[in-house]
C-alpha positions as CSV (number, residue, x, y, z in Angstrom):
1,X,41.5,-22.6,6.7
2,X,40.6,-26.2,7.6
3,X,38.0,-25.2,10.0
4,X,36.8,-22.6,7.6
5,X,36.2,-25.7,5.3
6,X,34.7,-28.1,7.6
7,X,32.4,-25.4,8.3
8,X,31.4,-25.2,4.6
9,X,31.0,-29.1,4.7
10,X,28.6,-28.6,7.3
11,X,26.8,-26.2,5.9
12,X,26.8,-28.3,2.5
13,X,25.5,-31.0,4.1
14,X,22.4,-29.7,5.8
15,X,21.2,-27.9,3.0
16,X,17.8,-28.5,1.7
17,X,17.3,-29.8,-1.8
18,X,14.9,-28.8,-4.1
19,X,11.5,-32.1,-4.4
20,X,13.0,-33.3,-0.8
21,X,10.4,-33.9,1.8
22,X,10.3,-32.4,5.4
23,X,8.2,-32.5,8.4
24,X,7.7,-28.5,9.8
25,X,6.5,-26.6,12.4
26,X,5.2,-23.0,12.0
27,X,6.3,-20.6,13.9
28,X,5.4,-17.2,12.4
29,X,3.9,-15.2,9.5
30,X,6.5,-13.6,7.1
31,X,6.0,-10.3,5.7
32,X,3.9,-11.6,1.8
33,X,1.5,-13.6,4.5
34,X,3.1,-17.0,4.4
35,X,4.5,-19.7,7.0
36,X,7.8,-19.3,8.3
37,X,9.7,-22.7,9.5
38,X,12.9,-23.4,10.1
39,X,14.8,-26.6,9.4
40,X,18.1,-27.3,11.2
41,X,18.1,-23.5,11.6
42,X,17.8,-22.9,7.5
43,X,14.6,-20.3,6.9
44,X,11.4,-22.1,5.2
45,X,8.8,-20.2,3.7
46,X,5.3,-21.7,2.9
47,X,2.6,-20.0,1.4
48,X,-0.4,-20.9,3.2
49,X,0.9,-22.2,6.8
50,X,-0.3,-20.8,9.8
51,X,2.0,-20.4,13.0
52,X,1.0,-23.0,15.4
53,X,0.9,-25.9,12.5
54,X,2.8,-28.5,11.6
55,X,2.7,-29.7,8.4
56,X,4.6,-32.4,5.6
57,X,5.9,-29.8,3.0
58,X,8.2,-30.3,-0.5
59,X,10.9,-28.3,-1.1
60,X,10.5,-26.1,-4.6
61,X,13.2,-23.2,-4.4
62,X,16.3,-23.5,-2.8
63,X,18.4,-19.8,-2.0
64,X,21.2,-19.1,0.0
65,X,19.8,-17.6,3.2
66,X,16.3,-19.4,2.6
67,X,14.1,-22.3,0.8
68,X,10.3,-22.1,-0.2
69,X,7.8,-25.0,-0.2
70,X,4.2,-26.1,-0.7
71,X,2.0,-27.7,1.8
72,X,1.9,-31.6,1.4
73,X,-0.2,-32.5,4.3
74,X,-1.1,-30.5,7.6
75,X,-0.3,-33.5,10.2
76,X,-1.5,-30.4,12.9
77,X,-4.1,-27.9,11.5
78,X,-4.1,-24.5,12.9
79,X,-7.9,-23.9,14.6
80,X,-8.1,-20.6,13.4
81,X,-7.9,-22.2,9.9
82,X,-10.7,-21.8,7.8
83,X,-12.3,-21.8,4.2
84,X,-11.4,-18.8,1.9
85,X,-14.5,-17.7,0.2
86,X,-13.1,-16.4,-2.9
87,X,-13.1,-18.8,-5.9
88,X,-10.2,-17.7,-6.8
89,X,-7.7,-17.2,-3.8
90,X,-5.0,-19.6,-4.3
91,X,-4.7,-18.5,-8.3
92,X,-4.6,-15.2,-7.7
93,X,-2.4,-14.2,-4.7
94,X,-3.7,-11.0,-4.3
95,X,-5.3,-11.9,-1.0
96,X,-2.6,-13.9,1.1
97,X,-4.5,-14.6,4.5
98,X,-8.2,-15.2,3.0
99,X,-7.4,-19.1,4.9
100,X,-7.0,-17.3,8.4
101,X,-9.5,-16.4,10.9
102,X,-10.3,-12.2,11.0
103,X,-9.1,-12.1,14.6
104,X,-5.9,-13.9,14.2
105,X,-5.1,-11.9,11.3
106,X,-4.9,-9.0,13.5
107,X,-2.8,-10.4,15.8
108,X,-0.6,-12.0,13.4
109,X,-0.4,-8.3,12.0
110,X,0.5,-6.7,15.8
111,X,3.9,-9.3,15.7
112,X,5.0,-8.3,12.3
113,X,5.6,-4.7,13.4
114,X,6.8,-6.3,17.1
115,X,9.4,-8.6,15.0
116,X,10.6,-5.6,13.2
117,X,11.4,-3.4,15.7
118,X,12.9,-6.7,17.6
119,X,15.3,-6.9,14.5
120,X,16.1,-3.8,13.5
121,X,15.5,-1.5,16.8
122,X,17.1,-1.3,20.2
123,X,14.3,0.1,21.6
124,X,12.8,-1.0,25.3
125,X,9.5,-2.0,26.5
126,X,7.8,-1.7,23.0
127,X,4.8,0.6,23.3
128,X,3.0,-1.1,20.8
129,X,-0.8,-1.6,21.0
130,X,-3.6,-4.0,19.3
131,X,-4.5,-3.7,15.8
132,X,-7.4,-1.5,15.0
133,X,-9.6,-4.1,12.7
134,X,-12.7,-3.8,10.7
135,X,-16.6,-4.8,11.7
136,X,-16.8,-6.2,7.9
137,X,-13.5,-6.9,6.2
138,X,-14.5,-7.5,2.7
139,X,-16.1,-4.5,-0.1
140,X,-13.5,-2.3,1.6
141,X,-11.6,-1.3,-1.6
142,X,-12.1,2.1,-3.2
143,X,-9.9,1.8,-6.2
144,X,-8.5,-1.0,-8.6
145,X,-6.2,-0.9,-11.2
146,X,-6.2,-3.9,-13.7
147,X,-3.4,-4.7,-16.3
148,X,-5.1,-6.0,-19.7
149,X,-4.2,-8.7,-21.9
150,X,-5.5,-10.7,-24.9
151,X,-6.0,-14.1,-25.1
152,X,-7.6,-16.3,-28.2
153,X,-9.2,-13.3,-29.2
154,X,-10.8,-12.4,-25.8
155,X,-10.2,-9.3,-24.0
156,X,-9.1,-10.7,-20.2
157,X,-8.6,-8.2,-17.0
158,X,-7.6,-9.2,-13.8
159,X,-4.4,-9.8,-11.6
160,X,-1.4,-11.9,-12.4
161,X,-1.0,-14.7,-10.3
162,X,2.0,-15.0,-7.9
163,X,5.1,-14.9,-9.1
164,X,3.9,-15.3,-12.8
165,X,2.4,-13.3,-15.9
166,X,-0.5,-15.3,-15.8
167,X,-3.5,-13.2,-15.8
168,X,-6.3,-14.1,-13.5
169,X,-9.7,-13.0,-13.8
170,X,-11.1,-10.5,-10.8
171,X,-14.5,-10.1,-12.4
172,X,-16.1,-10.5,-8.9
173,X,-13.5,-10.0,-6.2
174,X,-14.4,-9.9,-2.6
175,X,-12.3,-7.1,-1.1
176,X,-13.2,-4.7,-4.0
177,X,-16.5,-2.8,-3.7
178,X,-19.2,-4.2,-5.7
179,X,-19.6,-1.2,-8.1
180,X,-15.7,-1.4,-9.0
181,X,-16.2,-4.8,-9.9
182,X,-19.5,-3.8,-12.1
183,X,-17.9,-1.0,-13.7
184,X,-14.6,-3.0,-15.0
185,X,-16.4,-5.8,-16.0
186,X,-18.6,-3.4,-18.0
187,X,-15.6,-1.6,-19.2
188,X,-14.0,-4.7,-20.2
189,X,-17.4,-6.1,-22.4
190,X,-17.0,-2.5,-24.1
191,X,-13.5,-3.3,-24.8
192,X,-14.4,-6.6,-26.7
193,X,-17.2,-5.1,-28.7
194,X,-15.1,-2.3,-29.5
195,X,-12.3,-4.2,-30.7
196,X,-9.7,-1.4,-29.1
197,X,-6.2,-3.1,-29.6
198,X,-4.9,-4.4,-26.0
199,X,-1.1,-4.1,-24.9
200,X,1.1,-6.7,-25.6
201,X,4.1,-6.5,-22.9
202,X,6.3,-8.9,-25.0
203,X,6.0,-7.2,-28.1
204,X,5.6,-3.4,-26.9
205,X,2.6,-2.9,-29.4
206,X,-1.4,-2.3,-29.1
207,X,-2.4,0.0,-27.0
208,X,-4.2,-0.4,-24.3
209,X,-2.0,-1.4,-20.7
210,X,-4.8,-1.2,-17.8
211,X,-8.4,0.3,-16.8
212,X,-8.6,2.1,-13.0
213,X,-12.1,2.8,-11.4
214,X,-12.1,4.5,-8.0
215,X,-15.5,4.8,-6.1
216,X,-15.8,7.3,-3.7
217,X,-17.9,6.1,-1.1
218,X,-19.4,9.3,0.6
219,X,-20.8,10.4,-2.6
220,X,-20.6,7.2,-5.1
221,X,-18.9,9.1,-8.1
222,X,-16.9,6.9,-9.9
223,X,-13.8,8.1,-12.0
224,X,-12.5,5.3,-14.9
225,X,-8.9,6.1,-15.8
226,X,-7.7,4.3,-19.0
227,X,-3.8,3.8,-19.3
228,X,-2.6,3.5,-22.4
229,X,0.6,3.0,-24.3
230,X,-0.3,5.4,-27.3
231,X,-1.6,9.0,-27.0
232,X,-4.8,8.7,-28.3
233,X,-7.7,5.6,-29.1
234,X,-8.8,3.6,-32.1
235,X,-12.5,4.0,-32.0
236,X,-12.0,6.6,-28.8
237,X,-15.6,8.2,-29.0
238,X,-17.4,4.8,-29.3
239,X,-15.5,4.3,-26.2
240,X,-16.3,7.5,-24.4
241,X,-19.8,7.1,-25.3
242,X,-20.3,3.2,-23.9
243,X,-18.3,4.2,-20.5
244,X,-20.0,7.8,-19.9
245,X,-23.7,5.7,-19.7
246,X,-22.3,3.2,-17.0
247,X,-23.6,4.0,-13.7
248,X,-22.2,6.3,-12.0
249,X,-19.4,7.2,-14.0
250,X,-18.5,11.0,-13.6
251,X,-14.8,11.2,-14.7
252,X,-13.2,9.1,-17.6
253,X,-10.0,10.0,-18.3
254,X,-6.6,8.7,-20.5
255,X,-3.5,8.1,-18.9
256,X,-0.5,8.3,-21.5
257,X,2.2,5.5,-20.7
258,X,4.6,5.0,-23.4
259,X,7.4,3.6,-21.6
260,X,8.6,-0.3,-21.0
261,X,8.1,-0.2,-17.1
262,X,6.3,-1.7,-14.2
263,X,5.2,1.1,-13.3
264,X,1.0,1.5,-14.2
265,X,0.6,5.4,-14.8
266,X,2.7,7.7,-17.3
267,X,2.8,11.8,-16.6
268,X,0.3,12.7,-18.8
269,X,-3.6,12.5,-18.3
270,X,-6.3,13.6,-20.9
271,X,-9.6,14.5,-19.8
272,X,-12.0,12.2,-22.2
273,X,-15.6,13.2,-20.4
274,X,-16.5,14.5,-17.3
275,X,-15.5,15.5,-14.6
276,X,-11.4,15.7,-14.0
277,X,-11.7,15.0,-10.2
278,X,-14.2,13.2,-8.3
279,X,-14.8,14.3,-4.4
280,X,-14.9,11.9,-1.7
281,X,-15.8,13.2,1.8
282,X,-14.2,11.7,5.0
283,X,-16.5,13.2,8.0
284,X,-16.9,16.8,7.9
285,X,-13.6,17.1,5.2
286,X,-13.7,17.3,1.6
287,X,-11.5,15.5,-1.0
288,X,-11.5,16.2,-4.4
289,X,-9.2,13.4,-6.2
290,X,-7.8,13.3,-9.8
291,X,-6.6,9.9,-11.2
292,X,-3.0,10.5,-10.6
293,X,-4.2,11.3,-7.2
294,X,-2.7,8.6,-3.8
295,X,-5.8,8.3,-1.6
296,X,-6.1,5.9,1.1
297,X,-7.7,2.6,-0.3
298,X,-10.1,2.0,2.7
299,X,-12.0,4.9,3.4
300,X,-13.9,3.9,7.0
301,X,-10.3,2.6,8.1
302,X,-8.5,5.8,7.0
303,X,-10.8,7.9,9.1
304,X,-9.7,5.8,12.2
305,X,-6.4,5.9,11.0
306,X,-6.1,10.0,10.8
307,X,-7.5,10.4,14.1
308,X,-4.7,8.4,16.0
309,X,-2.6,10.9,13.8
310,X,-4.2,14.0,15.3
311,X,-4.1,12.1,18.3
312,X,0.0,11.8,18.4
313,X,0.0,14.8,16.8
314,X,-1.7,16.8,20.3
315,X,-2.3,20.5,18.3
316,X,-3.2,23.0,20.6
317,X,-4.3,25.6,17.8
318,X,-0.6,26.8,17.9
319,X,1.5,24.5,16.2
320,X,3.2,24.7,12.5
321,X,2.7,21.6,11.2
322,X,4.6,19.8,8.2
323,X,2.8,17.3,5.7
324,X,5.7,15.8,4.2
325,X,4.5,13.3,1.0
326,X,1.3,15.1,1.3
327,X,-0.3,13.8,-2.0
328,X,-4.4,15.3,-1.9
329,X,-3.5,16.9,1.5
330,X,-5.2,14.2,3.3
331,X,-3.7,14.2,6.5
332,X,-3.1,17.7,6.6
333,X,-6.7,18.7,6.4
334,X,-7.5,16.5,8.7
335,X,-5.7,18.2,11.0
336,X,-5.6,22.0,10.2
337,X,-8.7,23.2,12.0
338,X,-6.3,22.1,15.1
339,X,-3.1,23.9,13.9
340,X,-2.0,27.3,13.1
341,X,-0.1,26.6,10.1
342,X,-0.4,23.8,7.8
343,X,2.9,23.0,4.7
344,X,2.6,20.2,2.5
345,X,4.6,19.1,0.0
346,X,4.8,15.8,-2.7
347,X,6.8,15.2,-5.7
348,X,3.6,14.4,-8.0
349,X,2.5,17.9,-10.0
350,X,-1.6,16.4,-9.8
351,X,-0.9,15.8,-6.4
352,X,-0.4,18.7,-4.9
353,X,-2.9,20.6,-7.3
354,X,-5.3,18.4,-6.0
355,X,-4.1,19.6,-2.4
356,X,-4.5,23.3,-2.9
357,X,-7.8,22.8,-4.3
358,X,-8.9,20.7,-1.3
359,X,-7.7,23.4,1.3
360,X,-10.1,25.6,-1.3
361,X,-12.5,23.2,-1.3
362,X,-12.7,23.2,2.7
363,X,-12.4,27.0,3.2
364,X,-9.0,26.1,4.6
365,X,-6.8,29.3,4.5
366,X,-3.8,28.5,6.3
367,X,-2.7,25.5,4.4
368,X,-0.2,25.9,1.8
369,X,1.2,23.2,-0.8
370,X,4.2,22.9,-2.5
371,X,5.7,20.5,-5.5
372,X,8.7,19.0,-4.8
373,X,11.2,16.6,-2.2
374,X,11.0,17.1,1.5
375,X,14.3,16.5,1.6
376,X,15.1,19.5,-0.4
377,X,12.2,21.7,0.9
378,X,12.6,21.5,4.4
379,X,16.3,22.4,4.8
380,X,16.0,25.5,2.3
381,X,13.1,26.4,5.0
382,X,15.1,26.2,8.0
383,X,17.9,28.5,6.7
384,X,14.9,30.9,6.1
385,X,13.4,30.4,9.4
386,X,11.0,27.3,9.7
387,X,11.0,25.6,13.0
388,X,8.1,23.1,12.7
389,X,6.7,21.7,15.7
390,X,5.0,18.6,14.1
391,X,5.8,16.9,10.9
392,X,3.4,14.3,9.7
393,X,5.3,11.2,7.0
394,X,3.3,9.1,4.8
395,X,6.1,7.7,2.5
396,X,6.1,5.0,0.1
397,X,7.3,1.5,1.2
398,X,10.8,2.1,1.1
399,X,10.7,4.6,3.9
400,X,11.8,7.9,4.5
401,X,13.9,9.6,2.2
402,X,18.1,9.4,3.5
403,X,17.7,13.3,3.0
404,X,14.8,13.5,5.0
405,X,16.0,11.7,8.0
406,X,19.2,13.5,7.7
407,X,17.4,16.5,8.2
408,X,14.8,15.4,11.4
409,X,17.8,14.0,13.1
410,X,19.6,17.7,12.8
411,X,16.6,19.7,13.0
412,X,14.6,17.6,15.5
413,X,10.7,18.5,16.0
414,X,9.0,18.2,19.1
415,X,6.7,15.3,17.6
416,X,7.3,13.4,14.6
417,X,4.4,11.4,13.3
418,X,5.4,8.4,11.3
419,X,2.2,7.1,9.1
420,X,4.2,3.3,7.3
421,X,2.9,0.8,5.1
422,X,5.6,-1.5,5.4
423,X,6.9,-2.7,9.3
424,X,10.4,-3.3,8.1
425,X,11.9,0.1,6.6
426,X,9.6,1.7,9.9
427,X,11.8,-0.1,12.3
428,X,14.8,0.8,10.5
429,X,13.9,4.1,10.1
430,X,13.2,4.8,13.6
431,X,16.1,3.2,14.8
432,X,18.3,5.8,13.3
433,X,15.5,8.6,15.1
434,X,16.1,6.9,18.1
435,X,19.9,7.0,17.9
436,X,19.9,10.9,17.6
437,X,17.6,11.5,20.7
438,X,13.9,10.6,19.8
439,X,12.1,8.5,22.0
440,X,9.1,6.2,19.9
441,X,5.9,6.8,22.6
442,X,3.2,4.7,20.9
443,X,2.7,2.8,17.8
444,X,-0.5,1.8,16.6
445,X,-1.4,-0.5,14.1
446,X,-4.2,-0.7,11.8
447,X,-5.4,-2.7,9.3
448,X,-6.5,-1.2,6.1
449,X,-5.9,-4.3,4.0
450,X,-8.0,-7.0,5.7
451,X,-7.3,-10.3,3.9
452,X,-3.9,-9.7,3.3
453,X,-0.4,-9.3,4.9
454,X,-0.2,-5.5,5.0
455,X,-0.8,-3.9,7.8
456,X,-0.2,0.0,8.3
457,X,1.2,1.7,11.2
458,X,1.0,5.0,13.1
459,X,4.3,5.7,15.5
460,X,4.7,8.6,17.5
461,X,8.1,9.7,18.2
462,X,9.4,12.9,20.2
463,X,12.7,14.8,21.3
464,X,12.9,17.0,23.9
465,X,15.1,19.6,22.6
466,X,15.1,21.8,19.6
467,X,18.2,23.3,17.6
């Protein structure tokens, strides 16, 4: 007991307080983009270091396992440091690496996914490759979606600043495409004039939560999705008609969110004018997208991104293949000209409406689209006969569903392609395929969000038997 209390002392006594001074070297990027340090082995995060820097920081949160600071002084500047163009970039947190040369970015990227697998995998000789960057990383973005708020009588949209509800203006940001910027800030100056009553989170009253514009780039429709908290609009046609005469509007649409959540987009959408979908076109493939829709934010990127998939994926023309969390069908079109049969399935209704129509739209026969879990699907399936030989993953940053990975580890495919936003619950997830026979063959990353910390992944993995 006296050790165990010594020990305590020690640990006392080391640890950081919260103003207090202290010199640090960077060793690596954390996961949000910032400098990682560690002082007398206690974790140090600091938004804006640079691995290879040393630098004077001041303490300002103190946690068990780890401390934050902010930069004092660089006593050693990184030299692939430089100048982040956007006015904005240290208000708005939005963009985390603006201050860090492109090609270090994608390096930094490549050792997030190494450092996860490191941590959370046992797995040998890494088969882990460069990251696929961009020629021009900025305009990339196909789609924002901007929370609202009032302010002296002005109608304000933008992002809120890190860690804060403070809303910063995003009138002209860098990594949006121009036109998305045009069309909110138009959107916006009709919402002033119009006097529309704007949500207040505090109070749960007024109406209006956030605007969405997404641009398809192939063919330049643009589709405005208003979310509101109330069903319908003071003033809704004045609305409607200001927003329909904005170039290259073709969809406008109302998204009804009542709720007290974080979350941007209720279950129910309204057609106001237009079009309900727009199309986008990715090569030779059609995509017709509703609001509710997920679609890859960086369409030149995504491209790259689905042909490593059909790459790992090796169809010969006989293959079932699975699209779990299929949303529009994206990946599966891509790849059903190469496979016999194509099954997608997603929990969003829109989704996988949008999905059919695409097969439809692409005079794809074979492909079939169902609502509802994987996890539940699949199994059901496999009592009635389903052996796929590929299933394709795309899930949310959490990872796989426990169901899901319950049911490739029992029912093993001969390749599983693993498509991940987030390095972490990757690694984890494949450590559990790897313990029950799979064997991770390549892993590719790509960036799709130059300018910031995300980076997404493709991972093949394959077993060598079947059940």
């Amino acid at each position: 007991m006296k050790a165990k209390g010594n020990e305590e002392q020690m640990i006392s006594d080391i640890q950081l307080q919260i103003g207090q001074m202290i010199r640090l070297p960077i060793r690596k990027m954390g996961i949000n983009g910032e400098g990682v340090g560690y002082y007398r082995k206690q974790v140090v995060f600091v938004s804006g270091g640079i691995p290879g820097e040393y630098l004077l920081v001041k303490v300002t949160r103190v946690e068990k396992r780890h401390a934050s600071a902010q930069i004092v002084k660089r006593l050693k500047s990184s030299s692939h440091r430089e100048t982040p163009p956007c006015p904005v970039y240290l208000e708005c947190g939005g963009c985390q690496t603006q201050h860090i040369q492109y090609a270090m970015q994608l390096r930094l990227k490549r050792e997030l996914v190494d450092e996860a697998f490191s941590r959370y995998t046992d797995v040998d000789s890494l088969p882990l490759e460069e990251t696929r960057g961009m020629e021009r990383p900025w305009d990339y973005r196909n789609k924002a979606q901007l929370p609202l708020k009032e302010e002296k009588g002005r109608v304000k949209m933008g992002m809120y600043g890190a860690g804060s509800h403070r809303l910063v203006d995003l009138s002209g940001c860098l990594v949006q495409h121009p036109a998305i910027n045009q069309t909110l800030e138009q959107v916006r100056k009709l919402l002033q004039e119009t006097g529309i009553p704007i949500y207040d989170e505090r109070t749960h009253r007024g109406s209006l939560r956030h605007v969405m514009a997404r641009r398809a780039f192939a063919t330049r429709e643009i589709q405005v999705a208003l979310i509101s908290r109330t069903p319908t609009l003071p003033r809704e046609k004045e609305l409607i008609e200001g927003i329909r005469r904005l170039p290259d509007v073709a969809s406008l649409v109302l998204n009804h969110n009542p709720r007290r959540t974080s979350l941007v987009m209720g279950e129910k959408t309204r057609l106001l004018w237009g079009k309900e979908k727009i199309e986008e076109r990715l090569r030779s493939r059609i995509y017709a997208l509703s609001a509710p829709s997920f679609f890859q934010l960086n369409p030149a990127q995504t491209e790259k991104l689905y042909d490593e998939v059909r790459r790992a994926a090796a169809l010969t023309g006989a293959e079932t293949v699975v699209d779990a969390y299929c949303g529009a069908g994206t990946i599966g079109l891509w790849l059903a000209d190469a496979a016999a049969r194509v099954i997608g399935m997603d929990t969003v209704p829109e989704a996988v409406a949008d999905a059919r129509y695409n097969a439809r739209l692409n005079g794809i026969k074979h492909a079939e689209y169902h609502v509802g879990k994987a996890e539940e699907l699949l199994p059901r399936w496999a009592e009635e006969g389903l052996k796929p030989d590929v299933v394709v993953v795309d899930p949310p940053r959490t990872g796989m569903d426990e169901g899901l990975l319950r049911y490739l580890t029992k029912k093993p495919v001969k390749r599983l392609v693993y498509v991940s936003c987030n390095p972490s619950t990757l690694a984890k997830d494949c450590n559990r395929l790897t313990r029950s026979g799979y064997r991770v063959e390549r892993i590719v990353p790509f960036d799709l969000f130059p300018q910031t910390a995300h980076v997404e992944t493709c991972t093949l993995l394959v077993h060598d038997s079947r059940n």
